[in-house]
VEXDREN-2710 file (C-alpha; in Angstrom, 1 decimal):
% VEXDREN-2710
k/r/px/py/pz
1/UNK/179.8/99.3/47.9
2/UNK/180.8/100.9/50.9
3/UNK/184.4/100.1/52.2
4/UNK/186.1/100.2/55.6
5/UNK/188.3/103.8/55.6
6/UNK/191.3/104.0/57.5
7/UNK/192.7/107.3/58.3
8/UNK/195.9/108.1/60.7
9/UNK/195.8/109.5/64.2
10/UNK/198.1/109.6/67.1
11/UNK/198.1/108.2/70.7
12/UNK/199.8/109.1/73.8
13/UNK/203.6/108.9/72.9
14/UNK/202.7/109.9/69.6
15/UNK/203.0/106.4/68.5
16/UNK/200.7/106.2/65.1
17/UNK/197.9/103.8/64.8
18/UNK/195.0/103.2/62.2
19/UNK/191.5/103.5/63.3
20/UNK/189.1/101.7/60.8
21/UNK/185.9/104.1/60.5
22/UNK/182.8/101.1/60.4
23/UNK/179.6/102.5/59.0
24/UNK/176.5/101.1/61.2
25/UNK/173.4/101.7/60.4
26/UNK/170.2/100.6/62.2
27/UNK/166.0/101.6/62.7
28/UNK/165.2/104.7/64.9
29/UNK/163.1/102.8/67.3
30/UNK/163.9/102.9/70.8
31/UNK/164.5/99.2/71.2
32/UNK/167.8/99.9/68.7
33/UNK/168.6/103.1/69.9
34/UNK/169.0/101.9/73.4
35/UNK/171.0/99.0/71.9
36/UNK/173.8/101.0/70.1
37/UNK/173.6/103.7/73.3
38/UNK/176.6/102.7/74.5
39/UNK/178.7/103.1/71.1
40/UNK/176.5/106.1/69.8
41/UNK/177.0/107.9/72.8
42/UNK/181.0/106.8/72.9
43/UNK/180.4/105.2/76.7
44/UNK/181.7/102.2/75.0
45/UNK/185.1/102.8/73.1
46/UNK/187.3/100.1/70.9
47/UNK/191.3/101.2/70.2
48/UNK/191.3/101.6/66.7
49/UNK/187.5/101.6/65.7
50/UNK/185.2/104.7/65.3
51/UNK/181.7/104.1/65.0
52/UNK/179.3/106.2/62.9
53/UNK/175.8/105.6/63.1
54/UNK/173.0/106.1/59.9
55/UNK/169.1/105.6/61.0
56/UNK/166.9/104.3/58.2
57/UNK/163.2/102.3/58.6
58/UNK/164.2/98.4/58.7
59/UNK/163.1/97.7/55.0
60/UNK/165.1/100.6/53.5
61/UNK/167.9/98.8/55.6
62/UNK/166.6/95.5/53.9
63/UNK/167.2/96.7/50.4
64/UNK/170.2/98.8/50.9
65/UNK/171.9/95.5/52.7
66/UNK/171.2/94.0/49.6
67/UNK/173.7/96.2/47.9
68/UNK/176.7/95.9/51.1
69/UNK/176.1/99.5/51.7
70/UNK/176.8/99.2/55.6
71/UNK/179.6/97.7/57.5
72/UNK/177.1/96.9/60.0
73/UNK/173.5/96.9/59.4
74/UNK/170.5/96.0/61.2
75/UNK/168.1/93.5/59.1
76/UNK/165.2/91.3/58.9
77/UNK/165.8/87.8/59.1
78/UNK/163.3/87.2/56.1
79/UNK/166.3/89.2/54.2
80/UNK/168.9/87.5/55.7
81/UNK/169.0/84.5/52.8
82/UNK/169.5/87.4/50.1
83/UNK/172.5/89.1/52.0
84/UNK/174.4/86.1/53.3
85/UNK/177.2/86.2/50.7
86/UNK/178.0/89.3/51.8
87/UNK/177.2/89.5/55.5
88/UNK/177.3/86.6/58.4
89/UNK/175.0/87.3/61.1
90/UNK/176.5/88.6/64.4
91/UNK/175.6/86.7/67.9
92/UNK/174.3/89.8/69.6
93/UNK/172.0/92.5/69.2
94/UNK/168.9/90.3/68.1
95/UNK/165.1/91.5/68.6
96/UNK/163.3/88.3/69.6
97/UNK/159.9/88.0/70.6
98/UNK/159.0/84.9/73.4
99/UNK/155.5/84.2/72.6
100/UNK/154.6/88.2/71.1
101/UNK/155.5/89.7/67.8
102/UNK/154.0/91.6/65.4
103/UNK/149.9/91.7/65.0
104/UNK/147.2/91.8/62.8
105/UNK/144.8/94.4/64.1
106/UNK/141.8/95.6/62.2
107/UNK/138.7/97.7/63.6
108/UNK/136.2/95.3/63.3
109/UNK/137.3/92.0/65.5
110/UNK/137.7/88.9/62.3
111/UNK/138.3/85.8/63.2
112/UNK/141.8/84.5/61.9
113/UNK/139.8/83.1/59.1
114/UNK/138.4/85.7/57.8
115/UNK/141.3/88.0/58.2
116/UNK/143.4/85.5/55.9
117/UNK/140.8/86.9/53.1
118/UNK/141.4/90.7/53.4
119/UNK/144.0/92.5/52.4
120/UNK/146.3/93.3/55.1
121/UNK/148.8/96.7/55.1
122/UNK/152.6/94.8/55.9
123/UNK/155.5/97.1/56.6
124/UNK/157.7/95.7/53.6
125/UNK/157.6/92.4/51.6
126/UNK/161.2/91.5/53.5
127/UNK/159.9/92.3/56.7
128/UNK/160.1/89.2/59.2
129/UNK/156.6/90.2/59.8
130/UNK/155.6/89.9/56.4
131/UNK/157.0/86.3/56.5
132/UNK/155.2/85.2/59.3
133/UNK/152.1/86.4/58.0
134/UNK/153.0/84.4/54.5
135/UNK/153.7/81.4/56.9
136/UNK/150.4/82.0/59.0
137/UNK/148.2/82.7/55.6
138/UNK/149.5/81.4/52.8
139/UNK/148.7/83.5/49.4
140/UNK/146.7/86.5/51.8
141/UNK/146.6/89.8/50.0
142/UNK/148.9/92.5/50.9
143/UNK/150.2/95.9/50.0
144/UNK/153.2/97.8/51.6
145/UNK/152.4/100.3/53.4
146/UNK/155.5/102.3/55.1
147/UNK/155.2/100.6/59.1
148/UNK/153.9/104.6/60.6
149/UNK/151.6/104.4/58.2
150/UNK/149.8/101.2/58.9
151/UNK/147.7/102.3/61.5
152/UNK/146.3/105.9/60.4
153/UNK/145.8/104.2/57.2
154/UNK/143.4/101.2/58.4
155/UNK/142.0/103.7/60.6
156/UNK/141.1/105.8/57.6
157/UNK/139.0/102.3/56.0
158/UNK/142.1/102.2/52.9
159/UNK/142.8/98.5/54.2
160/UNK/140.3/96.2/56.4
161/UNK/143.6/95.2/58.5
162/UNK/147.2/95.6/59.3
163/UNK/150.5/93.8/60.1
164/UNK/151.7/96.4/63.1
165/UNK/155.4/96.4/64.2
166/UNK/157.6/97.9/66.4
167/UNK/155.4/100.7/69.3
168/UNK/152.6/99.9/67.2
169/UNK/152.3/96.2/69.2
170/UNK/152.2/98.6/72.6
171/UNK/149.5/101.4/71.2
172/UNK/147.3/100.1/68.7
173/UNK/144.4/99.7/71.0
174/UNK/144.5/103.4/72.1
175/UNK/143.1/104.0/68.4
176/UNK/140.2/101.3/69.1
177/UNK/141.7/98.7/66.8
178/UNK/141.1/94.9/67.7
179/UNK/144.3/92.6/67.7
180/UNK/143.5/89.6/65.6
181/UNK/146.4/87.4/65.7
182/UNK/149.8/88.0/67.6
183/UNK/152.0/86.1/64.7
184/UNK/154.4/85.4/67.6
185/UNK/152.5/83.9/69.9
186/UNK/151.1/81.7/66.6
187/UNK/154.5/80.9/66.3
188/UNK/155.5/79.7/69.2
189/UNK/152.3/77.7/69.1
190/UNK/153.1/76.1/65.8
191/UNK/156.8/75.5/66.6
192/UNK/157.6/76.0/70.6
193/UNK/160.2/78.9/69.4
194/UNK/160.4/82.0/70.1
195/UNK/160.2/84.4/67.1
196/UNK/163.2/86.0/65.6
197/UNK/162.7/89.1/64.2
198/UNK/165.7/91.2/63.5
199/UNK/169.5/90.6/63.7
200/UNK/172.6/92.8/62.9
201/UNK/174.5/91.1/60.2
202/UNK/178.1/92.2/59.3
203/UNK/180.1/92.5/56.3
204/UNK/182.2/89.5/55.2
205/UNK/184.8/92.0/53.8
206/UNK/186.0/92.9/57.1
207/UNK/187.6/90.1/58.0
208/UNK/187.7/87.5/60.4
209/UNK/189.9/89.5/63.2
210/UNK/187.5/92.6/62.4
211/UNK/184.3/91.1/62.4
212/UNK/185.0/89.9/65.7
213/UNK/186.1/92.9/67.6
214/UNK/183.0/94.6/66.3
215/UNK/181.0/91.7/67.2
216/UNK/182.5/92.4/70.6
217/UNK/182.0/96.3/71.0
218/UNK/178.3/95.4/70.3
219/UNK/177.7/93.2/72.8
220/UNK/179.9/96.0/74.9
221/UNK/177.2/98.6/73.8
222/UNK/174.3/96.4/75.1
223/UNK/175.8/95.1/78.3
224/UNK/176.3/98.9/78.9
225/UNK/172.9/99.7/78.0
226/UNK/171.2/96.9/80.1
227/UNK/173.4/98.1/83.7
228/UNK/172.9/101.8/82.9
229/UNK/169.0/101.4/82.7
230/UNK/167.8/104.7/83.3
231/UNK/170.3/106.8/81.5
232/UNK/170.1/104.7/78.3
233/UNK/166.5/104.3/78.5
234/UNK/166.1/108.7/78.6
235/UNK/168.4/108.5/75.4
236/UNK/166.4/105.8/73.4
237/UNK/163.0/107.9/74.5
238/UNK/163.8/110.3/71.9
239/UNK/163.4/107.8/69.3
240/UNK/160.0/106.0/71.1
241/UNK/157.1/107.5/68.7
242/UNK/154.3/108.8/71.2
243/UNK/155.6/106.4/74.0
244/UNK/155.5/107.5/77.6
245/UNK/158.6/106.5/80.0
246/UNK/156.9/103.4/81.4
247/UNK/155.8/102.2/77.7
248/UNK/158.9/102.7/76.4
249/UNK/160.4/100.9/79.4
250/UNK/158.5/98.3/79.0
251/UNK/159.0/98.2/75.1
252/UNK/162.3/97.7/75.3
253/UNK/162.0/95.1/77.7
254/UNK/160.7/93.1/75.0
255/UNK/163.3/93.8/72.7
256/UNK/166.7/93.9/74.8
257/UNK/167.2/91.6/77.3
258/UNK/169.9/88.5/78.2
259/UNK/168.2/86.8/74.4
260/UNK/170.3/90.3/72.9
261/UNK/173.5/89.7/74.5
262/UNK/173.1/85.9/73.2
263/UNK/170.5/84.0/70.7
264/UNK/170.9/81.0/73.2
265/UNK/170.3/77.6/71.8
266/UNK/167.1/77.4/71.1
267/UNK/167.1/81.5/69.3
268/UNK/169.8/80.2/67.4
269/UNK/167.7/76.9/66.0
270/UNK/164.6/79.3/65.8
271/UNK/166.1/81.6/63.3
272/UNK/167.2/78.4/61.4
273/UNK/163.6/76.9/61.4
274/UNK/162.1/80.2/60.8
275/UNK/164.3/80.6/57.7
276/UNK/164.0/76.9/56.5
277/UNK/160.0/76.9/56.5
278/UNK/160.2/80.2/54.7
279/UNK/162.2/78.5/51.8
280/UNK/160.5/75.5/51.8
281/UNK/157.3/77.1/51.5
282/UNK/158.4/79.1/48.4
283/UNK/158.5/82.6/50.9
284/UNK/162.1/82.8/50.3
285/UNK/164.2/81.7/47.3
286/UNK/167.5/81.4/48.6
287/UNK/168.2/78.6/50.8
288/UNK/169.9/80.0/53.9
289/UNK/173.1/79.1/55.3
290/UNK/173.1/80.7/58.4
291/UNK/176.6/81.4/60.5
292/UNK/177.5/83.3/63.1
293/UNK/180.3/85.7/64.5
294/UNK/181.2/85.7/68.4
END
């Protein structure tokens, strides 16, 4: 397990202070990448923290928050039950979709019945995709697919459908795939919620005082990020997988906005009712105990 270093340095009077190095990690997409601009980037600076910054695909981050590698991570929610000894879930920096999430897209246009009886490629088995789908088609076939993969790989005829997520929502029809079923525009159907997708959880081991000021500097690095538009938004396109400017705009315009500063109310009960139907439909063994920092 990975723990906090501290390591000496020296401010102006040559007064000594600690800075805490906190190890975040999160997805190279350009939704997250214009998230963490601000820290990444160092426009946004904490006394006595040093951010570094590790990019991984979301379910690697799944697995490897499994094992408190990361003082920070980014996660699913479906994999949020499995971590919460170790990690509480921070207020800021969630991806939430209001009435759009991930898809099912196939070449030939199913109905949602008789999608539910093919096997579908899912980006990773604790995906919050991959639990919407399980809440949407109970029992449906899958195989994991890594997420880049999905699309070439229904293209090719190795699956009859696929559970798209992140750019792959914005390009999938350029490839002449059909969208089936946008999961969260089922789920805000079903429930009147939007869908929570991804949260940044935080170690427990930090601390209270810690986990806060982190928790802060986060929100910092988003608040930045959403008043310097333009200049975040050319830093995050390097991470925006065959987007053009106004796509990737417009991406993360889905993904960061006022919900990312703040869950609200109803994001807040959404990621409870999201997690609660996943448990008590046998999706997710753990019940979840879900808290909050900032």
């Amino acid at each position: 397990m990975t723990s906090v270093s501290e390591q000496e340095t020296k401010i102006p009077g040559d007064v000594p202070a600690r800075v805490r190095e906190i190890a975040v990690a999160h997805s190279p997409d350009s939704d997250d990448a214009f998230m963490f601009y601000g820290l990444a980037t160092h426009k946004v600076r904490t006394p006595g923290l040093r951010f570094t910054h590790t990019l991984c695909d979301i379910e690697t981050l799944n697995q490897k928050a499994r094992d408190g590698v990361y003082d920070v991570t980014a996660i699913s929610f479906h994999a949020y039950p499995y971590v919460q000894d170790a990690y509480a879930l921070m207020a800021c920096g969630g991806s939430v979709g209001e009435g759009y999430g991930p898809m099912i897209v196939s070449p030939r246009p199913f109905t949602q019945s008789e999608v539910k009886m093919k096997r579908i490629a899912v980006p990773g088995a604790l995906t919050t995709a991959y639990l919407a789908l399980q809440l949407f088609a109970p029992g449906v076939d899958t195989e994991i697919v890594p997420f880049d993969q999905i699309i070439p790989q229904v293209l090719e005829g190795k699956y009859e459908a696929g559970l798209i997520i992140h750019e792959g929502q914005l390009t999938y029809d350029k490839s002449g795939l059909h969208k089936i079923v946008d999961l969260g525009r089922w789920w805000q159907k079903v429930t009147g919620l939007p869908l929570p997708l991804g949260g940044n959880a935080i170690r427990r081991a930090l601390g209270p005082q810690l986990m806060s000021a982190v928790t802060t500097a986060l929100r910092e690095s988003i608040q930045y990020g959403l008043e310097h538009r333009e200049e975040a938004l050319a830093y995050a396109m390097q991470f925006a997988r065959d987007l053009d400017t106004q796509s990737a705009d417009k991406f993360v315009g889905m993904y960061v906005n006022e919900r990312t500063l703040d869950y609200g109310p109803d994001g807040r009960e959404a990621v409870r009712r999201l997690l609660d139907m996943g448990h008590k439909a046998g999706i997710i063994g753990p019940e979840a105990k879900v808290d909050w920092v900032g």
